[in-house]
C-alpha positions in Angstrom: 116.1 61.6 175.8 115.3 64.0 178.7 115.6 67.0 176.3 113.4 65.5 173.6 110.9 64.7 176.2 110.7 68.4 177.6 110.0 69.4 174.1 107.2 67.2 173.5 105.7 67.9 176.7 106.0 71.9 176.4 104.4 71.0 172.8 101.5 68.9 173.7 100.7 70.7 176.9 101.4 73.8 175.2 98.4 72.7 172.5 96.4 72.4 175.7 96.5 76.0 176.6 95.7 78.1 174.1 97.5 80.9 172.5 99.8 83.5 173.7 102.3 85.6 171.8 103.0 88.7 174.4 106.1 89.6 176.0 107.5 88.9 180.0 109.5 91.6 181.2 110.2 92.6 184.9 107.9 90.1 186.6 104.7 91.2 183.9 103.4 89.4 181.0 101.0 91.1 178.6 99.5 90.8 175.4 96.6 91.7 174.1 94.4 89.5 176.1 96.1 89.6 179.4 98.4 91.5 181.5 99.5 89.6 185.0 102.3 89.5 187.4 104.5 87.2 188.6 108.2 86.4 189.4 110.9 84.8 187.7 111.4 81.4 188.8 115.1 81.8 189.7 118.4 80.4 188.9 118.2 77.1 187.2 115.6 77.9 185.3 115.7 79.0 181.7 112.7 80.7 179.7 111.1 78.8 176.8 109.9 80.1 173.6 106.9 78.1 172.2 106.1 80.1 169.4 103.5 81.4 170.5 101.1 78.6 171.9 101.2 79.9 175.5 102.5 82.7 177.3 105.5 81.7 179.6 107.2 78.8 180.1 110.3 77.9 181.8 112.4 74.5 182.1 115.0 73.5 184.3 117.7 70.7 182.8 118.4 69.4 186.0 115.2 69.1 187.2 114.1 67.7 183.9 110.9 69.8 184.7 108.7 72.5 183.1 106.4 75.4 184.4 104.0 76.8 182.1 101.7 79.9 182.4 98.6 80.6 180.2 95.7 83.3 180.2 92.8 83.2 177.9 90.2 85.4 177.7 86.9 85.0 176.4 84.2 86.6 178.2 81.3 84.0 176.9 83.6 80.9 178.4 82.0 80.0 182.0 83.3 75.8 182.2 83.8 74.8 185.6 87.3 74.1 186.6 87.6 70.8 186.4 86.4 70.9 182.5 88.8 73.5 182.2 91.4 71.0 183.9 90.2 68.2 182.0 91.5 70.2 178.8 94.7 69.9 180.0 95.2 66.2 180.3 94.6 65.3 176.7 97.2 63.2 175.6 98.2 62.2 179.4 97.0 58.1 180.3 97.1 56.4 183.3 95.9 59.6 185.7 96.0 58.7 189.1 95.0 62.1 191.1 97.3 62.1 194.4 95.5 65.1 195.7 92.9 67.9 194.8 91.7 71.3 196.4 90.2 74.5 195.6 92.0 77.3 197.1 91.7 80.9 197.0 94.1 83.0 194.6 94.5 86.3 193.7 90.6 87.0 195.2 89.4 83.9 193.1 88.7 80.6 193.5 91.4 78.4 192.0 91.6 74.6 191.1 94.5 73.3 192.0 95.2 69.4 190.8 98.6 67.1 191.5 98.9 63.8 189.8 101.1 61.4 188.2 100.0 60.8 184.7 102.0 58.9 181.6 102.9 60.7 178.2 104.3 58.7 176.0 104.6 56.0 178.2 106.9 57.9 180.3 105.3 58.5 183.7 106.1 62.1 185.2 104.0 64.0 188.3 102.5 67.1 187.3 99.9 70.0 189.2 97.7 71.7 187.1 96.4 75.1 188.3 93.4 76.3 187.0 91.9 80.1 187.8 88.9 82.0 186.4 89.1 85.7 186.8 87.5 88.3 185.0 86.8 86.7 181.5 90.2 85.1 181.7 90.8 81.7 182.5 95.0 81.1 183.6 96.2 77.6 183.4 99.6 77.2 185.5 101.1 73.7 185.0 104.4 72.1 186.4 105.7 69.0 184.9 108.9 66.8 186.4 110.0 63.4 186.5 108.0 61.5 189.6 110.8 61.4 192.1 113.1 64.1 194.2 113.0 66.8 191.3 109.6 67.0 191.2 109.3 68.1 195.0 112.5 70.1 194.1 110.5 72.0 191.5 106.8 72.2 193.0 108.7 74.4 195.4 109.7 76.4 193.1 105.7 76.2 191.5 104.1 77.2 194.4 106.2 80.0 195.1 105.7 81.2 191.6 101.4 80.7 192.3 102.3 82.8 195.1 103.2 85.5 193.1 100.7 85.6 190.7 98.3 88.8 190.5 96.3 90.1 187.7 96.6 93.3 189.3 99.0 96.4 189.6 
């Protein structure tokens, strides 16, 4: 069951965010949108291929939890955050927000959103992390069961946000 529900959620959330289809090697994803860096998240956790409908993601079986990296860039696009964060909760019912902030990243203003939402009927806790930067718009999301693992793996999340750079 905990397998089966990773998948779906990499699936739907991935529908959320766009395309990808680039390569992650050495701490840098590019394509031929984006190029950005950050690290690995570390023993435990195992990279996911989604043909294609983001860029990264990774999942951890113990943790039952997901992290998933996006970029998309579209010059013209100028939504405020929270439309853009809106897009990411499609499918997800019974959001109860536990906390939001905007906080700077990589020189940018970044959305940063952590809340406990149902898919499915299954309720997990999830942050969604959303940064405008250049005609690119990154979506970062993690997604874990609402109980020890998830503060286990927002650990890992916000060390990964840490990271992040769209620079050399």
């Amino acid at each position: 069951m905990t397998t089966r529900f990773l998948a779906l959620t990499v699936c739907l959330l991935s529908c959320a965010l766009a395309c990808g289809g680039g390569g992650y090697e050495a701490g840098v994803y590019e394509d031929s949108e984006a190029r950005y860096r950050m690290d690995d998240p570390g023993a435990g956790w195992s990279q996911v291929d989604v043909a294609g409908e983001n860029d990264m993601a990774f999942s951890n079986g113990d943790l039952a939890a997901v992290i998933q990296v996006n970029a998309t860039c579209e010059p013209r696009t100028d939504a405020p955050l929270s439309a853009l964060r809106n897009h990411l909760l499609i499918g997800w019912t019974e959001r109860e927000v536990e906390s939001e902030e905007v906080v700077p990243m990589d020189d940018r203003e970044a959305l940063i959103t952590h809340l406990v939402a149902k898919l499915d009927g299954v309720p997990r806790e999830l942050v969604l992390t959303v940064l405008k930067k250049d005609g690119c718009i990154y979506d970062f999301a993690l997604i874990a069961p609402p109980d020890d693992r998830f503060t286990q793996a927002r650990a890992v999340y916000d060390r990964l946000l840490g990271t992040f750079s769209t620079g050399d």
